[in-house]
C-alpha positions as CSV (number, residue, x, y, z in Angstrom):
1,X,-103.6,84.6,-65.6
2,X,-106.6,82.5,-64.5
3,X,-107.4,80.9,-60.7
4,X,-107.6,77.4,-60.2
5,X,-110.4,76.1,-58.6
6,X,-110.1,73.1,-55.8
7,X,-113.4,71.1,-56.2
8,X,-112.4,69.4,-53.0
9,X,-112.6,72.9,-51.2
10,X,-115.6,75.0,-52.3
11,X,-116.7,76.3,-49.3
12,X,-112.9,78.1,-48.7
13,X,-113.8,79.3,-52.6
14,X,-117.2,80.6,-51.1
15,X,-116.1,82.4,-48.2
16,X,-113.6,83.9,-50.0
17,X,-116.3,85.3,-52.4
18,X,-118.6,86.5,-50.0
19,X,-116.1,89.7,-49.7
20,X,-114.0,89.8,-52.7
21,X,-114.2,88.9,-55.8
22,X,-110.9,88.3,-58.2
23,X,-111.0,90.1,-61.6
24,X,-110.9,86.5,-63.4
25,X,-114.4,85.7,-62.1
26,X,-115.6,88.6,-64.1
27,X,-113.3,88.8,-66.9
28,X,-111.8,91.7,-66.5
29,X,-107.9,92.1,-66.8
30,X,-107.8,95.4,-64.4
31,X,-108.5,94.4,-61.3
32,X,-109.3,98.3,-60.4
33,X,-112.4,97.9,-62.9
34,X,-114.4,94.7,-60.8
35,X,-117.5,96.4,-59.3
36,X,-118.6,93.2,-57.4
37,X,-117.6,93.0,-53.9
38,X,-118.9,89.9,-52.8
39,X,-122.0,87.0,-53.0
40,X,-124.1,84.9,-51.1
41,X,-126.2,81.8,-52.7
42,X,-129.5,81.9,-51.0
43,X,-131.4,79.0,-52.3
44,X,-131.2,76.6,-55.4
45,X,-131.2,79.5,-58.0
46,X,-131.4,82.4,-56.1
47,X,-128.5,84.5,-54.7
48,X,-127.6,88.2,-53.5
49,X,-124.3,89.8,-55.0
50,X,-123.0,93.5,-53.8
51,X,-121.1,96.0,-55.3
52,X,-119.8,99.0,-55.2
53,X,-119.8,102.3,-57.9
54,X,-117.0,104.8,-57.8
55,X,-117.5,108.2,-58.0
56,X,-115.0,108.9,-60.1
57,X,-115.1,106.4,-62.9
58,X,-112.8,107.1,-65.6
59,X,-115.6,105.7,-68.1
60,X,-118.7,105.7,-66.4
61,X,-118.8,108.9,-65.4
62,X,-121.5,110.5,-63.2
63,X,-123.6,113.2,-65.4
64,X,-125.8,116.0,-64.1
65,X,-125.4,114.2,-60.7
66,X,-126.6,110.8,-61.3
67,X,-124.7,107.5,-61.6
68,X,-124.0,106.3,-65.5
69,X,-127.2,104.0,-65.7
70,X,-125.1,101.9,-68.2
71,X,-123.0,100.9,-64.3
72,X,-126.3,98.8,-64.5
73,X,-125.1,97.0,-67.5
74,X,-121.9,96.8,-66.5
75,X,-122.4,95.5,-63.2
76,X,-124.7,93.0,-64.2
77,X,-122.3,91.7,-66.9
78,X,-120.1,90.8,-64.4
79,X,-122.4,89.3,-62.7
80,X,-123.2,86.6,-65.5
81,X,-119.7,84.8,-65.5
82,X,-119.2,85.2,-61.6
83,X,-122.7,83.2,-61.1
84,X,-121.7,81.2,-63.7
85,X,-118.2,80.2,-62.4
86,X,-119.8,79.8,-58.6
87,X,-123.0,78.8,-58.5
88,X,-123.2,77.0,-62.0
89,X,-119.6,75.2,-62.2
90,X,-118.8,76.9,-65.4
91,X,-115.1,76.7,-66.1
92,X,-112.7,79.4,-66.9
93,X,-112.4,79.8,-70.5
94,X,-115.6,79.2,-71.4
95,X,-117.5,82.3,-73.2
96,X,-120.4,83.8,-72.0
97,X,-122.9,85.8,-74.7
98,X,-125.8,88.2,-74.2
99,X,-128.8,87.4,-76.2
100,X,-131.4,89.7,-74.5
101,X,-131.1,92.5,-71.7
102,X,-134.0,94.6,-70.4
103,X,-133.9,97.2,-67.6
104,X,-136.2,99.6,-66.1
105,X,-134.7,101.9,-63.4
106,X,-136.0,105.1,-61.1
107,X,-133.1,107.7,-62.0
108,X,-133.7,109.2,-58.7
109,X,-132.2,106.6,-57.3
110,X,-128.5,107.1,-59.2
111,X,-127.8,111.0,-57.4
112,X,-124.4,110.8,-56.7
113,X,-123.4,111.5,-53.4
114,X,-119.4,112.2,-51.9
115,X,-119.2,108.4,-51.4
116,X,-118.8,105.0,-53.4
117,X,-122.6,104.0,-53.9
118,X,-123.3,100.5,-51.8
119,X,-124.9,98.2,-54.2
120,X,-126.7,95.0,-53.5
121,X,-128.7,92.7,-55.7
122,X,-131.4,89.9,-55.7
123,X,-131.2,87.8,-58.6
124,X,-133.5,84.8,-59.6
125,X,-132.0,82.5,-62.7
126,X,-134.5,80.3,-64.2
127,X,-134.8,77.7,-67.7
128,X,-131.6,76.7,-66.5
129,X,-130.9,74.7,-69.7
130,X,-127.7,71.8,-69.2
131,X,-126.3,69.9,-72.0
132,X,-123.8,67.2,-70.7
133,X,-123.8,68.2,-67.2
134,X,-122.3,71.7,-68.0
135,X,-124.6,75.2,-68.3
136,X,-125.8,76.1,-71.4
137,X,-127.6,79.1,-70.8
138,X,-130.1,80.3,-67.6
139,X,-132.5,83.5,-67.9
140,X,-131.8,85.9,-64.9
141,X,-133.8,88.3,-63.4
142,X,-132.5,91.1,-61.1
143,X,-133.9,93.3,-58.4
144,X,-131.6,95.8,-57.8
145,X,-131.0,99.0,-55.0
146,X,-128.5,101.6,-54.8
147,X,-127.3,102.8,-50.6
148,X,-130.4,101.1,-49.2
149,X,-133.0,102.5,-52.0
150,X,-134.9,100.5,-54.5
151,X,-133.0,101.1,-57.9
152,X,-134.9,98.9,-60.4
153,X,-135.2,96.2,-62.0
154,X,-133.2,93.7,-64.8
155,X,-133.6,90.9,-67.0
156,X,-131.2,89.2,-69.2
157,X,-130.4,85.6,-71.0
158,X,-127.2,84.4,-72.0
159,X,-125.2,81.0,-73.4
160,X,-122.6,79.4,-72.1
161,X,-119.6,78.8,-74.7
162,X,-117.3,76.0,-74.5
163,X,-114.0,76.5,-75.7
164,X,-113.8,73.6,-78.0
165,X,-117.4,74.8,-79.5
166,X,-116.4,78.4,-80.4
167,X,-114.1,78.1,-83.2
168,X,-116.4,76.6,-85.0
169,X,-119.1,79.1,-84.4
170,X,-117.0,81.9,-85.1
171,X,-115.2,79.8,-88.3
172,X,-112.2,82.6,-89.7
173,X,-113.4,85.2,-87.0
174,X,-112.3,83.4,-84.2
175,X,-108.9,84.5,-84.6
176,X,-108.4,87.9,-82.7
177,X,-105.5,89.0,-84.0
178,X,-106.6,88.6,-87.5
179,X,-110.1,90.3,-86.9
180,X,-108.3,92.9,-85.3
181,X,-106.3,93.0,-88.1
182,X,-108.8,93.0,-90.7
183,X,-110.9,95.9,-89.2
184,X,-111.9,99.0,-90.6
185,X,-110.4,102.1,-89.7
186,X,-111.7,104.2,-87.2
187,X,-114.0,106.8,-88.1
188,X,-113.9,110.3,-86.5
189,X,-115.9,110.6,-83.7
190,X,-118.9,113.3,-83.1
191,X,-118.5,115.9,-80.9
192,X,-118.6,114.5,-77.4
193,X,-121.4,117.4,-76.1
194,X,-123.8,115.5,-78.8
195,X,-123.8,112.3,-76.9
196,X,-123.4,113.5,-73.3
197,X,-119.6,112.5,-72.8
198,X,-116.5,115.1,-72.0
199,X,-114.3,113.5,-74.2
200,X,-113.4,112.8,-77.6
201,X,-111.9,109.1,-77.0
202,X,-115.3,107.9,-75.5
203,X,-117.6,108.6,-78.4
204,X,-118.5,105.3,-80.2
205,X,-120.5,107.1,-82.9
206,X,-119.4,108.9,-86.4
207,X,-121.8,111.4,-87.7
208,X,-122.5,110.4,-91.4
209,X,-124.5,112.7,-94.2
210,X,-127.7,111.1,-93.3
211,X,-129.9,112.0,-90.4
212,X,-130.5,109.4,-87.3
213,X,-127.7,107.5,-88.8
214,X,-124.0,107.0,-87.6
215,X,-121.2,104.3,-87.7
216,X,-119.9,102.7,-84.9
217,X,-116.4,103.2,-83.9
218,X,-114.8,100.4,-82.6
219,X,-111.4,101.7,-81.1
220,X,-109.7,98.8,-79.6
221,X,-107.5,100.7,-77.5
222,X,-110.1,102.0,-75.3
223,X,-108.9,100.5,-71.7
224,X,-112.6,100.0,-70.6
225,X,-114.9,99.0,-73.7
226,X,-111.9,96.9,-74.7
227,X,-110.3,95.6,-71.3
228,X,-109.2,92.4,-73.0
229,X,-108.9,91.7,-76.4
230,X,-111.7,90.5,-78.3
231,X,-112.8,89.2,-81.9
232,X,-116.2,90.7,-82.2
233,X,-117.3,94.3,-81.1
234,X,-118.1,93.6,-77.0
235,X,-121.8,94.2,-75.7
236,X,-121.2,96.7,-73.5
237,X,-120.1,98.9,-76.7
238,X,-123.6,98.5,-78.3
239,X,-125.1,99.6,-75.1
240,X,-123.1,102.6,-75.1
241,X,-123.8,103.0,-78.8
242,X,-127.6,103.0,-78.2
243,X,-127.3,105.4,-75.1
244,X,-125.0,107.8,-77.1
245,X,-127.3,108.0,-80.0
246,X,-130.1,108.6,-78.0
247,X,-128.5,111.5,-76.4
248,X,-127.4,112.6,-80.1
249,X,-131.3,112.5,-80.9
250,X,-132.2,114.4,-77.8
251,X,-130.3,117.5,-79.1
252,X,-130.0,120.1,-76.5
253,X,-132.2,118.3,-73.7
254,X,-130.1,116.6,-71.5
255,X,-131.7,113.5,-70.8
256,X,-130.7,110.2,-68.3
257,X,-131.4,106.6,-69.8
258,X,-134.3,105.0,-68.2
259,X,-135.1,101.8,-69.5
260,X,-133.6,99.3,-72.8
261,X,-135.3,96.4,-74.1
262,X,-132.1,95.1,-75.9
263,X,-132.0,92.1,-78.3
264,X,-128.0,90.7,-79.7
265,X,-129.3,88.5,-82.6
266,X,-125.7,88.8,-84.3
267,X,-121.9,89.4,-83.7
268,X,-120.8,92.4,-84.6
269,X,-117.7,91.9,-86.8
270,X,-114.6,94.7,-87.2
271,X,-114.1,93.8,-90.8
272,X,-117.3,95.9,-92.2
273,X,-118.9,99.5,-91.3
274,X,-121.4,98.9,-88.7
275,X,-124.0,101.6,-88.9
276,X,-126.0,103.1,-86.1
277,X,-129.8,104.0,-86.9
278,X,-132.3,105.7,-84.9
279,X,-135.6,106.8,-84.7
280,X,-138.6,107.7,-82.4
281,X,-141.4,105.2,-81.2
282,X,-143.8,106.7,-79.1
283,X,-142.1,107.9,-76.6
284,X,-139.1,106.0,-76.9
285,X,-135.9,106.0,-79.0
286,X,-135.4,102.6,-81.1
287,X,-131.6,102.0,-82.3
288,X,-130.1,99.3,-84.5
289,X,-126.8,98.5,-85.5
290,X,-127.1,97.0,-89.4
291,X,-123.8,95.3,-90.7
292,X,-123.9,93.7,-94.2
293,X,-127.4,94.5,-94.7
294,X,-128.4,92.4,-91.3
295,X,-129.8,93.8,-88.3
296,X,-126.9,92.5,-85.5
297,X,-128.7,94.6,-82.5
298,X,-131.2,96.5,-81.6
299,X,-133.0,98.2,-78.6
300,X,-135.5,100.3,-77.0
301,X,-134.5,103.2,-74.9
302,X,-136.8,105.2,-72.4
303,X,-135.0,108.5,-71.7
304,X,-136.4,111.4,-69.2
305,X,-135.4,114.7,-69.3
306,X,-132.5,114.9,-67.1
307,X,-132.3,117.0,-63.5
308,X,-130.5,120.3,-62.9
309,X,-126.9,120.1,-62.7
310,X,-125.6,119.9,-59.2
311,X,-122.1,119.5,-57.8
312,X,-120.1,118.3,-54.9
313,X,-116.6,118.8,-53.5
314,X,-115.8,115.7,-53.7
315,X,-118.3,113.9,-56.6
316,X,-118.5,116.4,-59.5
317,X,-122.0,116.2,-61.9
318,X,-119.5,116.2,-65.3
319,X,-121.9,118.2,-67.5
320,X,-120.6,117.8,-71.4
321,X,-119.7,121.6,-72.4
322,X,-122.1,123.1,-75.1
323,X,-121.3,122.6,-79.0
């Protein structure tokens, strides 16, 4: 299903947007899982969205009382077609791709409370880059707070894809069904306690014999990391890659993701083991995903050590039980 949009009317579009947001403009298929609630354009370039966090995510799951930080990803992803559809006349069925994310956060400001968490965010896009008249790809920068308190900051660049372009970047693998078809199968997964999650169907890692090293699993019929079919392995499963092997490096500590410097410099194909590598940099934890000898991803993660567990009545910290 996809919305029409009338040209002739955009200010109906706009007001319409301001406090509700259809799944289609974030390209999701369940409209349950659109965390935007509404935008505002500011000025050329600038423009505030909102959201809004569960507390009871089925995915993103608040640990040790704090908010998943990867809701930031998330919720800025969502943010790159919406701006792209409104503010930068993108149209549906065009394909928008990561090429860097950054973030920096204060993990004080994700403690859960009883409520939905009240989300706004400032966002700046510049080297707005046009080709034709249509967007080809804009930097974004993103000031973010969480009920009223500053949250962080992010940073991200993406392309815009038309439809008639990507077949022929994507050549054979363009073709869903038949990458789906062609991938791998599924490895088993680690124990979820290792990587901070309560359950066996969220782990995206496979231990392997060597140390700091696991494959990804790419299990297409996960209803979040896979909403929609796709041909390549999505970006928000890398990130949950890198934050899950970062737990598994932490051992015993629990920990909350603080930071990424993330770079996409390939697709990640389902056709070849995609392996997950880690190792310590200071005082941070870098991870890359190699896939045919070629690095396809890679990131820096900040991590501090995580608070006490706490609970709620109604917003439970889910703590992963002990190995």
């Amino acid at each position: 299903m996809s919305v029409a949009i009338d040209s002739e009317k955009p200010k109906d579009l706009h007001a319409l947007l301001a406090t509700f947001v259809p799944r289609e403009f974030v390209h999701k298929r369940m409209p349950s899982e659109v965390l935007l609630t509404g935008w505002f354009p500011v000025e050329p370039d600038r423009f505030r969205v909102t959201a809004r966090w569960p507390v009871d995510h089925a995915f993103y799951q608040p640990v040790n009382g704090r908010h998943d930080p990867l809701l930031i990803a998330e919720t800025v992803r969502q943010t790159v077609p919406l701006l792209s559809h409104v503010a930068y006349d993108v149209p549906f069925g065009h394909r928008q791709t990561w090429s860097a994310f950054r973030f920096e956060i204060d993990p004080a400001a994700l403690a859960t409370t009883a409520a939905p968490a009240e989300v706004e965010m400032d966002i700046h896009c510049s080297d707005v880059v046009r080709r034709g008249g249509r967007l080809v790809s804009v930097r974004m920068r993103v000031e973010m707070s969480v009920d009223g308190a500053r949250l962080g900051w992010v940073e991200t660049s993406f392309s815009s894809i038309p439809p008639t372009v990507y077949p022929r970047l994507r050549g054979p693998y363009a073709d869903v069904a038949e990458a789906v078809r062609r991938a791998v199968p599924l490895a088993p997964p680690m124990a979820p306690c290792r990587v901070a999650r309560t359950r066996f169907a969220d782990v995206v890692l496979s231990p392997t014999n060597a140390a700091h090293r696991t494959q990804l699993r790419a299990d297409h019929s996960h209803p979040f990391l896979f909403d929609h079919p796709v041909d390549h392995a999505p970006g928000m499963l890398l990130l949950e890659a890198a934050r899950q092997a970062t737990h598994a490096l932490a051992g015993r500590r629990p920990v909350t993701v603080t930071a990424m410097d993330v770079a996409f410099t390939q697709y990640v194909e389902f056709d070849a083991p995609c392996w997950i590598e880690t190792d310590v940099v200071g005082d941070r934890v870098r991870v890359r995903a190699e896939q045919n000898g070629a690095c396809a991803f890679s990131a820096l993660v900040t991590a501090a050590p995580a608070p006490p567990s706490r609970q709620t009545a109604k917003a439970p910290a889910l703590v992963p039980a002990g190995c």
